[in-house]
Backbone as XML, in Angstrom:
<?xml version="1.0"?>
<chain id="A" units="angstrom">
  <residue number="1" name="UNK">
    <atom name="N" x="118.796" y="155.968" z="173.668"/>
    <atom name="CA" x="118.406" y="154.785" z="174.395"/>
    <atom name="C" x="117.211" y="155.121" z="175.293"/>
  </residue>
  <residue number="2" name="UNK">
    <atom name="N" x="116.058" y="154.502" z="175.408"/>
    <atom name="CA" x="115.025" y="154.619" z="175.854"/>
    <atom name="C" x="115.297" y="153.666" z="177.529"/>
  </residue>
  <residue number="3" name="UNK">
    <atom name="N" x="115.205" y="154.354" z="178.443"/>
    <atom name="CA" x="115.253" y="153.437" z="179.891"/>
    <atom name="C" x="114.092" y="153.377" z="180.492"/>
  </residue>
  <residue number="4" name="UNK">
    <atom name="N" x="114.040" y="152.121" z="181.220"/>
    <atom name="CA" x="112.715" y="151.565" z="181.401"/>
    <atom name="C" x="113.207" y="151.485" z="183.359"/>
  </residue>
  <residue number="5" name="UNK">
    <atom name="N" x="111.787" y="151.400" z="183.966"/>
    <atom name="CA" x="112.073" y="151.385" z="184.960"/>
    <atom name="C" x="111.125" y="150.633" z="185.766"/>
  </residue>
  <residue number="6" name="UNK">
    <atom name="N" x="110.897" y="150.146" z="186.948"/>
    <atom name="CA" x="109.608" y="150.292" z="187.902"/>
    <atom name="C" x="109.303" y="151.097" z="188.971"/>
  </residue>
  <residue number="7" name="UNK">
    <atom name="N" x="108.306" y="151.598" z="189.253"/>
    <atom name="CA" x="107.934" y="151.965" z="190.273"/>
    <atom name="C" x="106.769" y="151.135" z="191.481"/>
  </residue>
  <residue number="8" name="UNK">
    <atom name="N" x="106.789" y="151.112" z="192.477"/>
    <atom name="CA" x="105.848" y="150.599" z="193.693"/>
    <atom name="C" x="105.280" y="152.528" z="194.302"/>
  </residue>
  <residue number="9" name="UNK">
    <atom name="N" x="104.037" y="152.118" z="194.388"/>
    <atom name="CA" x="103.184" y="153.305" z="194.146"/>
    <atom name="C" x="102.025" y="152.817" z="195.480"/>
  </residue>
  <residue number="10" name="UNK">
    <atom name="N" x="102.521" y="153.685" z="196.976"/>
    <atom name="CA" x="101.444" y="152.849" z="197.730"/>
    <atom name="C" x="100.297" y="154.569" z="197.735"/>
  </residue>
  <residue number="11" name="UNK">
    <atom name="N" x="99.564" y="154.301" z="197.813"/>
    <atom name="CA" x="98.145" y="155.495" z="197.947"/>
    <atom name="C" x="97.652" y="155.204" z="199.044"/>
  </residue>
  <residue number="12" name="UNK">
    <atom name="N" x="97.400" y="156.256" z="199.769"/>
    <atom name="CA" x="95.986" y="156.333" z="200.925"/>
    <atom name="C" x="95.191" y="156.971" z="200.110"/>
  </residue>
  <residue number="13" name="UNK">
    <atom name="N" x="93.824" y="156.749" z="200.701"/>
    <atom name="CA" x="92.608" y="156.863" z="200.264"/>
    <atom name="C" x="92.576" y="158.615" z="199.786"/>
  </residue>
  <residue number="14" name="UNK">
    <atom name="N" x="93.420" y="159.359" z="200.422"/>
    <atom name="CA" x="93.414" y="160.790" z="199.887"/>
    <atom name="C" x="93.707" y="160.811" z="198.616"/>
  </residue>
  <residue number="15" name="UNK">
    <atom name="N" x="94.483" y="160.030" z="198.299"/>
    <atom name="CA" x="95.206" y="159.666" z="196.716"/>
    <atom name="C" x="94.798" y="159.286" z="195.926"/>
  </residue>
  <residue number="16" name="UNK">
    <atom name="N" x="93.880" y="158.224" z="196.042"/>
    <atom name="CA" x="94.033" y="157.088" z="195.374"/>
    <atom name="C" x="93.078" y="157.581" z="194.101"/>
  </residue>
  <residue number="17" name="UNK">
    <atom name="N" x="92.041" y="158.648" z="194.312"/>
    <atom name="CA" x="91.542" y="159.034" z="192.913"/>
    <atom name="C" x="92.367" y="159.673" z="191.870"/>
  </residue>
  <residue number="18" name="UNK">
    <atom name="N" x="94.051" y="160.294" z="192.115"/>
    <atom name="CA" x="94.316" y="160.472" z="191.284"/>
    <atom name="C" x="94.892" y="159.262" z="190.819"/>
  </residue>
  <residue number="19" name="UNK">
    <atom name="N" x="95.589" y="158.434" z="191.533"/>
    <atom name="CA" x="96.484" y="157.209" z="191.040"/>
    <atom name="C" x="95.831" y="156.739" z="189.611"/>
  </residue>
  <residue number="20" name="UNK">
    <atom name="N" x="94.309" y="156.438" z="190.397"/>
    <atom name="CA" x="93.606" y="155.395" z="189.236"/>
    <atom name="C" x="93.613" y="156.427" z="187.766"/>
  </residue>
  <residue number="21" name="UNK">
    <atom name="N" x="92.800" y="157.849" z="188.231"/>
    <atom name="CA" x="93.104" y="158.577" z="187.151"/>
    <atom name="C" x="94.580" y="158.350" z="186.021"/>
  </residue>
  <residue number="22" name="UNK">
    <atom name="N" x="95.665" y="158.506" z="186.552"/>
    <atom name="CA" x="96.892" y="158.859" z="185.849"/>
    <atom name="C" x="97.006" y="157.200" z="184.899"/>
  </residue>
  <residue number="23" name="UNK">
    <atom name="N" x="96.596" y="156.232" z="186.096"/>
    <atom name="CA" x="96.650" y="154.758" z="185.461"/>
    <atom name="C" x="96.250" y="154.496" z="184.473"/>
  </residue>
  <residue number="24" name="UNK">
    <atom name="N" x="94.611" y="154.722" z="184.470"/>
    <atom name="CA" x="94.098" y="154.818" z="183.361"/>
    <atom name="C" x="94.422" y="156.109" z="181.744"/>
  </residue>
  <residue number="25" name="UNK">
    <atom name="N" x="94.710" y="156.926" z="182.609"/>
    <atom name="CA" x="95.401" y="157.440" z="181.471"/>
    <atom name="C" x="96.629" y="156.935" z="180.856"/>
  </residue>
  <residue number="26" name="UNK">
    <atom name="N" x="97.522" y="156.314" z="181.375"/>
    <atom name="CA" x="98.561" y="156.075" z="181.083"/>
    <atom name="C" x="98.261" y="154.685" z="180.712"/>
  </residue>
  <residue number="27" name="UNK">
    <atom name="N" x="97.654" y="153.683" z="181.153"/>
    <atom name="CA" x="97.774" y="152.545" z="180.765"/>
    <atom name="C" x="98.490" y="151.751" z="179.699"/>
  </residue>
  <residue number="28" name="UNK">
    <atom name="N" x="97.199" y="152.447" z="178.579"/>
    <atom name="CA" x="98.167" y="151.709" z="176.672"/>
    <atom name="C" x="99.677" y="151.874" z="176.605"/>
  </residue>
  <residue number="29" name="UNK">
    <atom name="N" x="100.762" y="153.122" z="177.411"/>
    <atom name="CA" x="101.621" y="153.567" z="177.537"/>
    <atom name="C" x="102.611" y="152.754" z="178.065"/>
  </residue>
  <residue number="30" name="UNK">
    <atom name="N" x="101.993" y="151.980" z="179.596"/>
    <atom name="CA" x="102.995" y="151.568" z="180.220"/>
    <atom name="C" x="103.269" y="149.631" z="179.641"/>
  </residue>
  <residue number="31" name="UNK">
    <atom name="N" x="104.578" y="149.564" z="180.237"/>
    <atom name="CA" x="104.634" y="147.831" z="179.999"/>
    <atom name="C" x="104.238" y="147.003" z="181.155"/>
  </residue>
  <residue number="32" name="UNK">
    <atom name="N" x="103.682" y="147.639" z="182.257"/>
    <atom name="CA" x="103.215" y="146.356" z="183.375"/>
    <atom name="C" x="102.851" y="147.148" z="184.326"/>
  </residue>
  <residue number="33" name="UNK">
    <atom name="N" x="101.354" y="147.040" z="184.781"/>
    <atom name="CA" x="100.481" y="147.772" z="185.720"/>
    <atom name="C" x="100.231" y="146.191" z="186.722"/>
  </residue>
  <residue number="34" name="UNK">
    <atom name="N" x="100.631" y="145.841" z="187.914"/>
    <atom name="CA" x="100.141" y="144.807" z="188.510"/>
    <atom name="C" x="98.490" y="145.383" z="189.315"/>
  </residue>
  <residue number="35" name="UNK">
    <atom name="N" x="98.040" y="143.966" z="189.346"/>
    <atom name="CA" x="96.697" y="144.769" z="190.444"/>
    <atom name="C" x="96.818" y="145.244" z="191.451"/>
  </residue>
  <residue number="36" name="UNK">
    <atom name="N" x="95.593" y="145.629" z="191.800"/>
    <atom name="CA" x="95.755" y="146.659" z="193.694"/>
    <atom name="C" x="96.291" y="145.397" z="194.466"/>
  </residue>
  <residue number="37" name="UNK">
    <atom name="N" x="97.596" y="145.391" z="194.833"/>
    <atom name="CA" x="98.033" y="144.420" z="196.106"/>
    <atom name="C" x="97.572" y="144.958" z="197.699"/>
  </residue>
  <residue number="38" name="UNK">
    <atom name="N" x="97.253" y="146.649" z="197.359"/>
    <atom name="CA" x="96.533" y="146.904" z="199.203"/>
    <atom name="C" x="95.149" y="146.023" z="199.414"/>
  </residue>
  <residue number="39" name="UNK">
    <atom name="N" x="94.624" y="146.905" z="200.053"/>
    <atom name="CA" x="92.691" y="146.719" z="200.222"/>
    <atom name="C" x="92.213" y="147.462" z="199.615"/>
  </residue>
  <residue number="40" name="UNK">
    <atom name="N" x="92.601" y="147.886" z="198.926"/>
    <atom name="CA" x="91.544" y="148.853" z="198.328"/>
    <atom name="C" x="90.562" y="149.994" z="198.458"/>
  </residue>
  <residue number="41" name="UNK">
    <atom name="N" x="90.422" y="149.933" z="200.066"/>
    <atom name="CA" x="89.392" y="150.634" z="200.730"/>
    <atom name="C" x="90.151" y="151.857" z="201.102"/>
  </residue>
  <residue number="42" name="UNK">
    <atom name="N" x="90.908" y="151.694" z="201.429"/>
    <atom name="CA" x="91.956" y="153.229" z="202.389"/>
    <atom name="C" x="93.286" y="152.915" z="201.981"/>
  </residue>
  <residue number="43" name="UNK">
    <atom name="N" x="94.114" y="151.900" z="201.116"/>
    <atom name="CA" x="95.500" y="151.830" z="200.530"/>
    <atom name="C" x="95.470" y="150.870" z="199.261"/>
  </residue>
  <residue number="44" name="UNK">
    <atom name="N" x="96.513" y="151.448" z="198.198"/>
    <atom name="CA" x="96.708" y="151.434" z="196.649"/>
    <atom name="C" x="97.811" y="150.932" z="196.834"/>
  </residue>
  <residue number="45" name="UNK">
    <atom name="N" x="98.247" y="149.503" z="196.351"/>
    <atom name="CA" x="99.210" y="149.178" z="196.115"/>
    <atom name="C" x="99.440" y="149.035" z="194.763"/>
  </residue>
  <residue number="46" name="UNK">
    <atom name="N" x="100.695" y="149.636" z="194.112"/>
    <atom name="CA" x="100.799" y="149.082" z="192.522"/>
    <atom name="C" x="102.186" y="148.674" z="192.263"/>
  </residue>
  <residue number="47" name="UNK">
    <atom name="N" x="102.487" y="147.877" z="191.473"/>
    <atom name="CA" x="103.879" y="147.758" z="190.693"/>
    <atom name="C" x="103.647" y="148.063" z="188.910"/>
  </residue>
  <residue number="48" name="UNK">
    <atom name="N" x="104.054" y="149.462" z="188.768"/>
    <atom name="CA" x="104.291" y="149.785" z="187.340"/>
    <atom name="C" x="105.171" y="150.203" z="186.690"/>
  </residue>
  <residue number="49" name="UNK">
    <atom name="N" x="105.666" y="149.389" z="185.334"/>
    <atom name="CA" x="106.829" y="149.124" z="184.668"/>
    <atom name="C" x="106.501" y="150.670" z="183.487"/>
  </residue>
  <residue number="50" name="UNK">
    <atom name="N" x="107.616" y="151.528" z="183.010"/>
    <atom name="CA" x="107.123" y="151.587" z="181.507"/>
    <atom name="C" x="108.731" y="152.159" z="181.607"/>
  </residue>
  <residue number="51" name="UNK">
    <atom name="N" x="108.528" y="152.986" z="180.699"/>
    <atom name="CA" x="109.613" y="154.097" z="179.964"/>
    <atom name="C" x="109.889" y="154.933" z="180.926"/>
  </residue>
  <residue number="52" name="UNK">
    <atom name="N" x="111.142" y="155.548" z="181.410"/>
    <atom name="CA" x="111.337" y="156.423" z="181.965"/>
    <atom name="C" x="110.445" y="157.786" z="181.821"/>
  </residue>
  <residue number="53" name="UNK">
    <atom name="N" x="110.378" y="158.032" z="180.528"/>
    <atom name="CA" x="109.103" y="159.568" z="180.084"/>
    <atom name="C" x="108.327" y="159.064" z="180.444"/>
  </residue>
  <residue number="54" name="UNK">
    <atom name="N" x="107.204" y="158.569" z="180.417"/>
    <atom name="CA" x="106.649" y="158.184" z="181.393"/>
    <atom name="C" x="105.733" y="157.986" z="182.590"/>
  </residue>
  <residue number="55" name="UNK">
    <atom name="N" x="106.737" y="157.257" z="183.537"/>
    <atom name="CA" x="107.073" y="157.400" z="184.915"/>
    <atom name="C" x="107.084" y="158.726" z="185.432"/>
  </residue>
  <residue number="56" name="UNK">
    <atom name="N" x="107.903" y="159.683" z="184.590"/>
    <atom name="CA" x="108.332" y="160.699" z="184.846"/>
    <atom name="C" x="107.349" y="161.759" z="185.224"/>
  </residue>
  <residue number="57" name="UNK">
    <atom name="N" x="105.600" y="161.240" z="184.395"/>
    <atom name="CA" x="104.975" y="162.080" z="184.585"/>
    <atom name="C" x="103.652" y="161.711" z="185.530"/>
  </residue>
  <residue number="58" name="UNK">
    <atom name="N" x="104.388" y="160.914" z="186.389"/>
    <atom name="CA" x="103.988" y="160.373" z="187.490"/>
    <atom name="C" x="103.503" y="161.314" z="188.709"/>
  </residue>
  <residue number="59" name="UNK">
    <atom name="N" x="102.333" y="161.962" z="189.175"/>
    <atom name="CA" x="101.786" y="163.143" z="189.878"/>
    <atom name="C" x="102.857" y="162.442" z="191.463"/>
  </residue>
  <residue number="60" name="UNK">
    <atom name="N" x="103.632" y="163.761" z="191.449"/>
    <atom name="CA" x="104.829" y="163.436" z="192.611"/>
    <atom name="C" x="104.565" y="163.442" z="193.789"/>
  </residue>
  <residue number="61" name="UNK">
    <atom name="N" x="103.480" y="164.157" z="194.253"/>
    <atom name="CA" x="102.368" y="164.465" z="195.389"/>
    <atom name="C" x="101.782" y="162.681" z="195.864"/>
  </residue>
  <residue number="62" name="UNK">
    <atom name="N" x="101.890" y="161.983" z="194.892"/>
    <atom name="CA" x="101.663" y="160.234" z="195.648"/>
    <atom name="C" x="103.074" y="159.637" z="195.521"/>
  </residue>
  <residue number="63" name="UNK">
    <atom name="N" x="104.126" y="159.849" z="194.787"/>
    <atom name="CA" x="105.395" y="159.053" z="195.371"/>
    <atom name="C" x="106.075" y="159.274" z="196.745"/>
  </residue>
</chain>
Protein backbone atom coordinates (compact mmCIF):
# COMPACT_ATOMS: atom_id res chain seq x y z
CA UNK A 1 0.00 0.00 0.00
CA UNK A 2 1.44 3.22 -1.08
CA UNK A 3 0.56 6.21 1.76
CA UNK A 4 0.11 9.55 0.82
CA UNK A 5 0.48 12.41 3.01
CA UNK A 6 0.79 16.37 3.37
CA UNK A 7 3.19 18.42 4.49
CA UNK A 8 3.12 22.56 5.38
CA UNK A 9 6.75 23.58 4.72
CA UNK A 10 7.35 27.27 6.17
CA UNK A 11 11.19 28.57 4.92
CA UNK A 12 13.10 31.65 5.98
CA UNK A 13 15.01 33.19 3.51
CA UNK A 14 18.14 30.97 4.71
CA UNK A 15 16.13 28.11 3.21
CA UNK A 16 14.24 28.91 0.84
CA UNK A 17 16.90 28.16 -2.05
CA UNK A 18 16.86 24.75 -1.17
CA UNK A 19 12.97 24.39 -0.80
CA UNK A 20 12.48 25.71 -4.39
CA UNK A 21 15.40 23.46 -5.45
CA UNK A 22 13.90 20.04 -3.97
CA UNK A 23 10.30 21.45 -5.43
CA UNK A 24 11.33 21.67 -8.57
CA UNK A 25 12.97 18.60 -8.50
CA UNK A 26 10.34 16.80 -7.15
CA UNK A 27 7.50 18.40 -8.75
CA UNK A 28 6.29 15.71 -11.74
CA UNK A 29 6.50 13.38 -8.48
CA UNK A 30 4.29 15.03 -6.13
CA UNK A 31 0.21 15.20 -6.20
CA UNK A 32 -0.25 18.92 -4.95
CA UNK A 33 2.38 21.73 -4.58
CA UNK A 34 0.07 24.91 -3.46
CA UNK A 35 1.69 28.44 -4.20
CA UNK A 36 4.02 30.52 -1.91
CA UNK A 37 1.19 31.49 0.74
CA UNK A 38 4.29 33.62 2.71
CA UNK A 39 5.88 36.85 1.01
CA UNK A 40 8.16 35.53 -0.58
CA UNK A 41 10.87 37.87 0.30
CA UNK A 42 12.19 36.37 3.77
CA UNK A 43 9.25 33.36 4.27
CA UNK A 44 8.09 30.13 2.05
CA UNK A 45 4.93 28.99 2.66
CA UNK A 46 3.90 25.59 0.98
CA UNK A 47 1.23 22.87 1.22
CA UNK A 48 2.63 19.61 -0.50
CA UNK A 49 0.73 16.43 -1.05
CA UNK A 50 2.59 13.22 -2.59
CA UNK A 51 3.64 9.65 -1.55
CA UNK A 52 5.10 9.02 1.58
CA UNK A 53 8.77 8.04 -0.42
CA UNK A 54 8.70 11.01 -1.33
CA UNK A 55 8.06 13.39 1.34
CA UNK A 56 10.46 11.31 2.90
CA UNK A 57 13.15 12.79 0.95
CA UNK A 58 12.26 16.00 2.05
CA UNK A 59 15.87 18.00 3.13
CA UNK A 60 14.99 17.76 7.13
CA UNK A 61 17.19 20.83 7.90
CA UNK A 62 13.73 23.02 6.60
CA UNK A 63 11.01 20.86 8.43
Amino acid sequence: MILKREIVVIAENNNQDQLYTWIEENRDKLKFVSDDEGCGCCVSIFRIEGEESILATFPEEIL
